[in-house]
N, C-alpha and C positions, 0 to 999 in steps of 0.2 A: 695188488697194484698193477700187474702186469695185464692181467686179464681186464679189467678193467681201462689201460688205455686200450687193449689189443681193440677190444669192443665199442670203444670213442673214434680207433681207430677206422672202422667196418662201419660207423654210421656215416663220418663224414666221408670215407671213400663213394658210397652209397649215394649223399647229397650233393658230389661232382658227377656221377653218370647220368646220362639224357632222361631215364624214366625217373630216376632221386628227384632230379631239377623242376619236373613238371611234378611230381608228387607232390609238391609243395605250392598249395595256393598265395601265390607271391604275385602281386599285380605287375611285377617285370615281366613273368611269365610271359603276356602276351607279344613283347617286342620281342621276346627269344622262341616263339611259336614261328613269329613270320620268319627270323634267318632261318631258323628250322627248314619252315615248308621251303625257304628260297633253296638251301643247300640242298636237300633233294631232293626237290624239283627242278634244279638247274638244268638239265638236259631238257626240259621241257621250252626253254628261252636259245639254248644251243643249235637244235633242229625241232625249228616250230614246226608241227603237223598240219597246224591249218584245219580248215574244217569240210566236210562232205556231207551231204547230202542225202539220206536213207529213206527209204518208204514208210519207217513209222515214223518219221520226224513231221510235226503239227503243224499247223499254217503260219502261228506267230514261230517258232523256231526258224523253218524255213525262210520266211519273210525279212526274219532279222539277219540272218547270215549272207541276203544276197543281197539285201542293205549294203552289209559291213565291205562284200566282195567291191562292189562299186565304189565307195567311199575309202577303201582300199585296195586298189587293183593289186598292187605289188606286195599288200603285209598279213602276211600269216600269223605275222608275231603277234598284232594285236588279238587272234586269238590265243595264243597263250599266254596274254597278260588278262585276258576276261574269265580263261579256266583256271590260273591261278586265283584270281580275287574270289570268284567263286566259290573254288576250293575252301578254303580260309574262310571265308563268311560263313561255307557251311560247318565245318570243324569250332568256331567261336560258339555259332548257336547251336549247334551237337551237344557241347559241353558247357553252354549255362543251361541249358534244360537238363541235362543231368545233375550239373549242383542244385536248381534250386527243387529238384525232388528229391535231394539227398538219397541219390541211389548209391550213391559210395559212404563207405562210414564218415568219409571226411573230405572239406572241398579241393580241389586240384586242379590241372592242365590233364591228366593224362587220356580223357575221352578225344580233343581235340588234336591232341599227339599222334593216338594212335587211327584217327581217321586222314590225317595228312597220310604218314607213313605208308598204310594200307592200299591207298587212292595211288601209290606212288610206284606200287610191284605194279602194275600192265599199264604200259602205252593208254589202250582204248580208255583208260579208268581217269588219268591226267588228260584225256584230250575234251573239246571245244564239246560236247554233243549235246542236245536236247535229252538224252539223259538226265545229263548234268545240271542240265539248267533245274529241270523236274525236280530235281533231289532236294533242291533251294525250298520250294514248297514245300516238300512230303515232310522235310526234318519240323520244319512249323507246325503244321498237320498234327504229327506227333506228339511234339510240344505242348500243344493247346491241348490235345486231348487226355493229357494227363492233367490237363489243371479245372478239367469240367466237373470234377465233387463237389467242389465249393464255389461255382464261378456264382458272382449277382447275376452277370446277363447271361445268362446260359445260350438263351436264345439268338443273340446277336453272332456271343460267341458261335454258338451250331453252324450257324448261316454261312461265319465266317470260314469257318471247316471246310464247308460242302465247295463256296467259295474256289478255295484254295485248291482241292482237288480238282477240279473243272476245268482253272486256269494251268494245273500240271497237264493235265492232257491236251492243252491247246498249244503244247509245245514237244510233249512227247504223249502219243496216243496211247503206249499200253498201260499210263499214270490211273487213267479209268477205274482200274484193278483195283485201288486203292479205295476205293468205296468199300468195299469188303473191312478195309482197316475202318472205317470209319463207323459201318453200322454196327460192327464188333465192338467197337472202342466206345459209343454211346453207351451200346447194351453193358460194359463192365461196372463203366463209369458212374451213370443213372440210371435212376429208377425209368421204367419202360413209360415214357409219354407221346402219341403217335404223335401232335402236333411237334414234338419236337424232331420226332424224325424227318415227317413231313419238310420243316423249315429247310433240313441238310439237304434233301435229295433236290429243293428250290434250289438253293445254293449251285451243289453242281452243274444242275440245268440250267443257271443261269449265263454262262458262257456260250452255251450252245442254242440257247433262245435268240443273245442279240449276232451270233456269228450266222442262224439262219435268217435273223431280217435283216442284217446287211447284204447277203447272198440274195434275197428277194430286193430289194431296193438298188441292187446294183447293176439287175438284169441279169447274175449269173448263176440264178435259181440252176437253172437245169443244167448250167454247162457243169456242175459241181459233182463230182461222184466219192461217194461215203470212204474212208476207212475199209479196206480188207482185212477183217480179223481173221489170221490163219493160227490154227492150233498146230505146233512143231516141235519134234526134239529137239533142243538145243544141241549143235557142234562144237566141242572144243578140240581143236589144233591148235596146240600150241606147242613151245620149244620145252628142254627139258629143265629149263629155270622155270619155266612160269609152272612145269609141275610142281617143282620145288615150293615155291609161293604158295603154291594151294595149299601143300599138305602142311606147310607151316601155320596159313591162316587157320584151316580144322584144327590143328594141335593147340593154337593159343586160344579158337573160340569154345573148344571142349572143355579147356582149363578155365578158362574164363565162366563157362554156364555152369563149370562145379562149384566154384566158388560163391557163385550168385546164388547158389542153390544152399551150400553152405551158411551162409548168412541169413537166409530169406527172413525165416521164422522170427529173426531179430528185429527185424523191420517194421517200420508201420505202415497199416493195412496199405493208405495210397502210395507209400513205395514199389509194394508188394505186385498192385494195380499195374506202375508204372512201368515193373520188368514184364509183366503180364502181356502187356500194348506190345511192349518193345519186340518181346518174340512173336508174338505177331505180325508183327512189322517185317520181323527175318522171313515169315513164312510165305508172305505177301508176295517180297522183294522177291522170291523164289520162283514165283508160278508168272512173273514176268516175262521172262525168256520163252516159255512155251507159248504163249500167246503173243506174239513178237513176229510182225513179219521181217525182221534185221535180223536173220542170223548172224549176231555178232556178237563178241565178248561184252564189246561196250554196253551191251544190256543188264550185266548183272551189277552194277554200279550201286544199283539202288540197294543189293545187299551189304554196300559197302557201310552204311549208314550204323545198321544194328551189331554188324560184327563190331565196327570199332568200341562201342559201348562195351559187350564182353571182352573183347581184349584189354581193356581199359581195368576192367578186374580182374584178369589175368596178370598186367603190371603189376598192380596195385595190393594187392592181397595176399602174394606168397613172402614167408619170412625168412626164404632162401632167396635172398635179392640178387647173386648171379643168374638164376634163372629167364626174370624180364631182362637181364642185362643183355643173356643169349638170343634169348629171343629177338629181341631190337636189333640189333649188330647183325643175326642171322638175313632179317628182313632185310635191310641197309645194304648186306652185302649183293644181295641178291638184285635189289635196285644198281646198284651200281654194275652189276654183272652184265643185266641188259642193255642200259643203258648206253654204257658206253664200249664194249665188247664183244657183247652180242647182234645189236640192231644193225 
């Protein structure tokens, strides 16, 4: 009897902690996601960063922020009320395209948990950038191309892909890259059809077809000079929190890809596809930064996407539940360190 409550006792402690709450596919979930991301993210509404301007930032990014500067001479805040909603938007459709491929044995919050969370250890990662904007795409990108086995209009779908990529880089230039995810993600997907590839590489082209006849019809053909793609090492300077962060995020992604690995064989085939895409995604999201004329953290953003996923199984999976408890609290503290003591 004893053991027994002790053990009734250890579940529902379990179903008050932050990872328990979102373990549980509970449709309240999503209104305790937003105080989530609002509690830390609050320093982000505290001292708004505002937004600037980089050399890989695309002509509609650009365009819009010096919009927004006019339209707002004095508020910075309203970018960080646009990188929040952002945030969240992406984290919502992170984590229904994880449910509805049932990449986890069972549905939940914790994909969208832990991409707020993640997004939350570096400044550049919550701030305003054409990054970020991009990342709004690629997580669709993603999305869609886990559901090409079975789609009817495959072809619409394709287009739509290519689409989408095109539009990522007409706001952040090194989104390009992501072609690579996409003729990959064809090739797992379907059977090898060129018309069909054909249709995706339209798609992408398509952006850049009507951005050069409005450059010809606006007379500013020639004054326009291309994109500098420079191949670079990436620099990190950072403080010795944000190492911390890092070596945290490796520990829970290493735990997390054991676990995905652990289960795989369980899975069906288009689950299997589906973590297939997704590291891919990671390795994609990777070779960003070196083709990147912005030496800047804020470039690796895009990796923020697939980590969260394995972290997401990292929570999720171990049946020592102090462990995602450490982990969470470890991250948290570490937000809060910079935050508000650090910066």
């Amino acid at each position: 009897m004893r053991t027994f409550a002790h053990g009734e006792f250890l579940i529902k402690l379990n179903t008050l902690t932050v990872t328990g709450i979102f373990k549980a596919n509970n449709p309240s979930n999503n209104f305790f996601l937003l105080l989530y991301g609002l509690a830390i993210k609050l320093y982000l509404f505290l001292q708004p960063p505002g937004a600037q301007l980089h050399p890989s930032d695309a002509p509609l990014f650009s365009s819009m922020v010096l919009w927004l500067q006019k339209l707002f001479p004095q508020g910075t805040l309203i970018f960080s009320l646009l990188a929040f909603i952002l945030i969240f938007i992406q984290a919502m459709l992170l984590n229904k395209a994880v449910n509805d491929q049932r990449m986890l044995s069972k549905l939940n919050y914790l994909p969208a948990m832990a991409y707020l969370l993640i997004t939350s250890l570096f400044p550049e990662w919550y701030a305003f950038s054409s990054a970020l904007v991009a990342n709004t795409f690629l997580i669709w990108v993603w999305a869609r191309l886990c559901t090409m086995h079975n789609n009817p209009h495959a072809k619409s779908g394709i287009f739509n892909i290519g689409l989408a990529i095109g539009l990522a880089s007409f706001f952040y230039y090194p989104a390009i890259i992501f072609t690579i995810l996409f003729i990959a993600g064809i090739a797992i997907t379907r059977a090898f059809r060129l018309n069909e590839w054909l249709i995706g590489l339209i798609g992408i082209l398509t952006p850049f077809y009507f951005f050069g006849a409005w450059l010809f019809l606006s007379g500013q053909w020639e004054m326009y000079r291309l994109p500098i793609v420079l191949f670079t090492v990436p620099v990190f300077i950072q403080s010795a929190w944000d190492w911390a962060a890092l070596i945290l995020i490796a520990l829970t992604l290493m735990l997390g890809f054991y676990f995905v690995q652990h289960h795989f064989r369980r899975q069906v085939v288009q689950t299997r596809k589906s973590w297939q895409l997704l590291t891919l995604y990671l390795v994609v999201a990777a070779l960003v930064p070196f083709v990147n004329a912005k030496n800047s953290f804020g470039s690796w953003i895009l990796m923020a996407v697939p980590i969260s996923v394995f972290a997401a199984a990292a929570f999720f999976y171990p049946e020592r539940k102090w462990f995602a408890t450490i982990i969470h609290w470890g991250m948290v503290a570490i937000i809060v360190a910079v935050a508000y003591f650090v910066s």
